[in-house]
C-alpha positions, 0 to 999 in steps of 0.5 A: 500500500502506498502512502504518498501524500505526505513528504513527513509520513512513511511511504508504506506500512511498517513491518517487523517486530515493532508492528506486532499485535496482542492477540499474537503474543496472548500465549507468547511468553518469551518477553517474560524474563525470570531472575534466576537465583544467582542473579538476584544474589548479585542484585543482593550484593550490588545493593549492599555495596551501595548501601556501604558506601553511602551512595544517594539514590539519585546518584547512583551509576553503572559503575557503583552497581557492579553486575558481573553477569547481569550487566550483559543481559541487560545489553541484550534485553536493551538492544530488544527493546530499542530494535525489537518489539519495544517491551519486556517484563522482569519477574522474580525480584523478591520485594518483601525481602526488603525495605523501601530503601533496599528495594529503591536501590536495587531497581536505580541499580538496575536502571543505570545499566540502561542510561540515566535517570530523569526527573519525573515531575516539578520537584525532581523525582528520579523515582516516581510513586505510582499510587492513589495519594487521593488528589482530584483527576480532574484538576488540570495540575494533577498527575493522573498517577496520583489518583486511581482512575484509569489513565489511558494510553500516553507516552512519557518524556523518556526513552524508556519506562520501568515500572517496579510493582511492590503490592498490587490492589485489591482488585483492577489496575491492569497493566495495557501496552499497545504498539504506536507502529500498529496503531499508524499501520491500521489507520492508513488501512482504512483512513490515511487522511486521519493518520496524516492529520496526527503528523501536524503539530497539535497542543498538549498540557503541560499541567503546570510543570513549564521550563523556564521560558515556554508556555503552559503547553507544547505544540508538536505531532503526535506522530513523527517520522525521522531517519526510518522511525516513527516515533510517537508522542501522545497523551489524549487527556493532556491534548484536551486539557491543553483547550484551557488556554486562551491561545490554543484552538478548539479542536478541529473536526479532523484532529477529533476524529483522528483522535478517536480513531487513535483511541478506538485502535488502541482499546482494540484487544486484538491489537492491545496486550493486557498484563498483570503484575506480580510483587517484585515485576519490572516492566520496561517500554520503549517509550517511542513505540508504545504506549502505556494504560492502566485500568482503574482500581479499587484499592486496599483499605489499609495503607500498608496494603495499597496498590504501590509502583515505582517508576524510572524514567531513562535516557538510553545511551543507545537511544534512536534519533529524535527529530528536532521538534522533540527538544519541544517536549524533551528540551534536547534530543542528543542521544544520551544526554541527561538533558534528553527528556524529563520534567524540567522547571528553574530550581529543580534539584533530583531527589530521590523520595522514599515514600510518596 
């Protein structure tokens, strides 16, 4: 199928590994990779080398975790999430062996043998706290990882995610992935109009957290074809949000549309993958291929029980090429830069908080 008018969008559909549909992977277990004993004694000694030392969280590198053998199936599971289908899970971690700080250090350890971390909002966060701390969805400021109400599929402002699940809740909060190439492919298949129309520059909400300098909200594609990839960058409730501003258009009737289409696709279980989390899971997305869902939730009455993630946002120092228009959002696209990426606002000084 050709797809020829326009200069910014792939000429044909995108095949390979990048391209794959959930209901083929449905009884697939091959993207589940198991720490083996001896593994998670060489996170055990990592961790406690660091602890000795006295390294802060946020601080800690590549070279302060030593792995002698883990490190080089990192290589491997990291080259298959930047040329590959885009996403693992590592499974086996014992999480309640350890206290929060232990458990903080072993997974900053495991991040830093895939790049450096970022700041995950306004105050720095290199490690984020996925749980309901009670805050209203619907104020425009508010993240919607704070509350427990689903989030919808969106990107984040890195080039990978992890996601480690300490306690799960008493019932929903389903972790979804989906493909952004499949998303493009099935468009073109039967509305290329509206694939082209999320090639042009669209507004999104910054939800208060602004570099120094920019507005309120950026205004770049959602999706971006550069050097033979496509790389995506979408979060619908903040495209909506973003309307709050006086500068910035309602939307039109073709970029609804596009929305909705992108939106339908994405809630379709045959193109979708739904996993559940397991205490001591670490999930790791290629941020610029797929996007991330979680179901809403109802939670553990008791504090100590709550559904409770952490997340790492990473630049990888073998990340792909950003077309310029992402220093938009990510403030620079050099590979590997620790500028690359993150939340970014005057003052800011990364920390690496141990409770929400």
């Amino acid at each position: 199928m050709s797809l020829n008018k326009s200069l910014s969008m792939p000429k044909e559909l995108i095949t390979g590994q990048s391209a794959w549909y959930g209901r083929d992977l449905l009884d697939s277990t091959d993207w589940i990779k198991f720490f083996s004993q001896s593994e998670k004694l060489e996170l055990d000694a990592a961790m406690r080398s660091v602890k000795e030392k006295k390294i802060k969280i946020e601080d800690i590198k590549k070279t302060d975790f030593v792995l002698p053998n883990l490190s080089k199936k990192f290589d491997l599971i990291q080259k298959e999430l930047l040329e590959g289908r885009g996403f693992t899970l590592l499974r086996g971690l014992d999480v309640d062996q350890y206290h929060i700080e232990e458990n903080a250090i072993i997974y900053a350890g495991i991040g830093s043998h895939f790049g450096h971390t970022l700041p995950q909002n306004a105050k720095g966060h290199v490690i984020g706290h996925i749980k309901d701390v009670g805050l209203d969805h619907k104020d425009p400021n508010v993240r919607i990882y704070q509350t427990n109400v689903r989030q919808t599929y969106h990107t984040d402002s890195c080039d990978l995610v992890f996601l480690l699940c300490l306690k799960t809740a008493k019932s929903g909060g389903l972790s979804s992935i989906v493909s952004s190439v499949t998303i493009f492919n099935e468009m073109c298949k039967e509305r290329p109009d509206l694939a082209e129309a999320l090639f042009m520059p669209i507004e999104t909400d910054r939800r208060g957290e602004i570099p120094s300098g920019q507005l309120g909200y950026y205004r770049m594609p959602i999706f971006n074809w550069f050097r033979g990839r496509l790389s995506t960058l979408y979060t619908r409730r903040y495209i909506e949000s973003a309307r709050r501003f006086p500068a910035v258009p309602a939307l039109t009737e073709i970029q609804t549309q596009a929305l909705n289409m992108f939106d339908q696709l994405a809630n379709d279980s045959a193109i979708n993958l739904h996993m559940e989390f397991k205490p001591g899971d670490i999930q790791i997305l290629h941020n610029h291929q797929i996007l991330h869902d979680r179901t809403d939730f109802e939670d553990w009455p008791d504090e100590e029980r709550k559904r409770h993630l952490l997340r790492l946002w990473i630049v990888s120092p073998n990340g792909r090429p950003l077309p310029p228009i992402f220093s938009e959002r990510y403030g620079s696209v050099k590979i590997g830069s620790r500028k690359r990426g993150g939340i970014r606002v005057v003052g800011q000084k990364l920390t690496a908080p141990l409770y929400p």
